[in-house]
N, C-alpha and C positions, 0 to 999 in steps of 0.2 A: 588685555589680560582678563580672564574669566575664573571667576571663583566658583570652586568647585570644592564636593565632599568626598574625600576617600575612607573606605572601610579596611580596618586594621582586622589583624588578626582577632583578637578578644572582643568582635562583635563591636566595638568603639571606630566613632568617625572622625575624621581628621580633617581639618579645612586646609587647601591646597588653592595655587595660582596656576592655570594654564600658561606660561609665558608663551610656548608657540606650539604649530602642528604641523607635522612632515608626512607628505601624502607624496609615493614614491620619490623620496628625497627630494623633494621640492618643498617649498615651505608654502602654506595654505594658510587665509583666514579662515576658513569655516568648512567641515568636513559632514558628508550624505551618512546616513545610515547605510549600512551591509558593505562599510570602506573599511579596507584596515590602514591603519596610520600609527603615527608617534607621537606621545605626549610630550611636551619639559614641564615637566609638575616640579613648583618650589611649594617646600612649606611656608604657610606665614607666620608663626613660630621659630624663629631662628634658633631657638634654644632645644628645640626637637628636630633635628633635618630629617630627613627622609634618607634613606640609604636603598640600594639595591636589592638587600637580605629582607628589606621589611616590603618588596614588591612579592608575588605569589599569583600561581592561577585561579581565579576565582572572584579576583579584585574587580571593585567597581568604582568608576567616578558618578557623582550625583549633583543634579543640580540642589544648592543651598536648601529651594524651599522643599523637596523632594519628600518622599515619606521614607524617615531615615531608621527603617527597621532592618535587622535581617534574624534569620531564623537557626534553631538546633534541632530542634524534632518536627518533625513533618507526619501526617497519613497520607499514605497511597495505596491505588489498587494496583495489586502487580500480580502479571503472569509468571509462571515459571515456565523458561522456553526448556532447559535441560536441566536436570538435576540427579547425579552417580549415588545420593543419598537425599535423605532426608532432614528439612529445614525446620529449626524449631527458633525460639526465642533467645538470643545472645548470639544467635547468627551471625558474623559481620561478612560483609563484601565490599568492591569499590562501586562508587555510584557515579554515572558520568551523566550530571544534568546543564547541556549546554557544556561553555568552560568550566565548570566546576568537577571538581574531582579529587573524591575523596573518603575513606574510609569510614560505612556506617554499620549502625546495629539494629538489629531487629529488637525490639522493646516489648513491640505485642503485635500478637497474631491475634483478628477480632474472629471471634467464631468457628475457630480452627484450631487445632493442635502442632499438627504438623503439617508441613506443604511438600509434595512431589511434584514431579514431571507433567505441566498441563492443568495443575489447579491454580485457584485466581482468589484471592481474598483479599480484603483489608487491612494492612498492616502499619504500624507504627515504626520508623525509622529515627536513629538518632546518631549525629556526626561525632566521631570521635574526636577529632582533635578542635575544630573549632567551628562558629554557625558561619553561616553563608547566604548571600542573599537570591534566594529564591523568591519563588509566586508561583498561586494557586491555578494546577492546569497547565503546568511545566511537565512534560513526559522526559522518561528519564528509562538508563539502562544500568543493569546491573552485573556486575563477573564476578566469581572467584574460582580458581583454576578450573575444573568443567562444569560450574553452574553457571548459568545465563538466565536472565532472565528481562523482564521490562514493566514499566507502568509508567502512572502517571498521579501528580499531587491534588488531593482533595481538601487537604486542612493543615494550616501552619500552627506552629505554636510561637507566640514572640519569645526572643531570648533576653536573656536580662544579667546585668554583668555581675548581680548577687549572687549567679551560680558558680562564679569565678570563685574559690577561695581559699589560700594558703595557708595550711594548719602548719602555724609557729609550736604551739606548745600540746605536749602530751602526746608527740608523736614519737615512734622508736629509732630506734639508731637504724643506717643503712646496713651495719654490719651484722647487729643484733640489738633484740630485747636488752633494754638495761634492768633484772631482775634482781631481786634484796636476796644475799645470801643466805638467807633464815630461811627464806620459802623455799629455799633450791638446794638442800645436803648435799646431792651428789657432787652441786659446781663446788663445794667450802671444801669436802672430802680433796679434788681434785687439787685443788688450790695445797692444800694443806701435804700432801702428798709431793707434788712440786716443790714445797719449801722447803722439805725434811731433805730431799734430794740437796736443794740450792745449798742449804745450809752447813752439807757436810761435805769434808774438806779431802780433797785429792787423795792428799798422802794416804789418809786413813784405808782409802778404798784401794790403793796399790797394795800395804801391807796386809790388809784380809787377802788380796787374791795370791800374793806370795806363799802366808803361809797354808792357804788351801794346796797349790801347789805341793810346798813339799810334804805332806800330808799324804798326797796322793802318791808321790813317790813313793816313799815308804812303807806305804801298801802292797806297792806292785813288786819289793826288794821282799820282803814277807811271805809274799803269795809263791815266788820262786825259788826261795827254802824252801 
């Protein structure tokens, strides 16, 4: 058995047990680089298993003493192979470096404004849903519906799980602001207008439309005289 480090989605690593390796359904002790095979990863945490939903593309096993970083923003130089418009900052596309793949943003463009068809500059990328473990000098391609484009990584940023973080309090409701009826008349007006409604009673509103009715008959017995 070989103790081994898996990379979780929030940048966090998890120590795992190789129990065996299946190299074209045969079970192997020891497998070449550029093979593909099958793990059986146990966790050694019984209290945290491992599940199927928490495997993903982009995952790595690492050996224990490993350099156990991975990253969220990156610099690269990229071309643009095609582009139907014009790329600026808050850009996003998918980036496919290696297995990885994944939805990122343009943060900053160094020395540039905007990038067309055939310009190449310095750019700042940052992954939206979570980091991944990349290295420096990793080339990489980019889409999104007819842009295309390519490069390659010159500067990582280390990620850090401080930038993870759940605002419990002072956050608004999903449905709406919860505002003080004092700052907002029109909502109390509405409120108040609702109630006068809630408040008054069936009958009432049948007997006004009766005698509007005969009202209006009597009119029209009048007008025919």
């Amino acid at each position: 058995m070989l103790k081994v480090i898996l990379i979780l989605k929030l940048g966090e690593y998890k120590q795992v047990i190789v129990k065996s390796i299946h190299f074209k359904r045969v079970n192997v002790e020891e497998i070449e680089s550029g093979n593909s095979c099958c793990f059986h990863i146990k966790s050694i945490d019984s209290k945290l298993p491992i599940k199927k939903e928490h495997i993903r593309k982009g995952m790595v096993l690492l050996e224990k003493s490993s350099d156990q970083k991975c990253y969220r923003e990156f610099d690269a130089m990229v071309k643009i192979l095609h582009t139907p418009a014009l790329i600026k900052v808050k850009y996003q596309s998918v980036i496919h470096i290696g297995v990885v793949r994944q939805t990122a943003q343009i943060v900053e463009i160094k020395e540039k404004d905007l990038l067309k068809t055939g310009d190449s500059a310095l750019v700042k990328f940052r992954f939206i849903c979570s980091p991944e473990y990349i290295h420096e000098g990793a080339e990489f391609l980019f889409r999104e519906g007819r842009t295309s484009g390519m490069g390659q990584i010159v500067k990582l940023y280390p990620f850090s799980n401080k930038e993870v973080k759940v605002k419990t309090k002072g956050t608004d409701n999903v449905k709406g602001k919860d505002t003080d009826d004092k700052d907002n008349p029109k909502k109390t007006r509405e409120y108040k207008n609702y109630n006068k409604d809630k408040d008054t009673d069936s009958s009432e509103i049948t007997i006004k439309k009766f005698k509007e009715m005969t009202v209006n008959d009597k009119d029209k017995e009048n007008q025919e005289k």
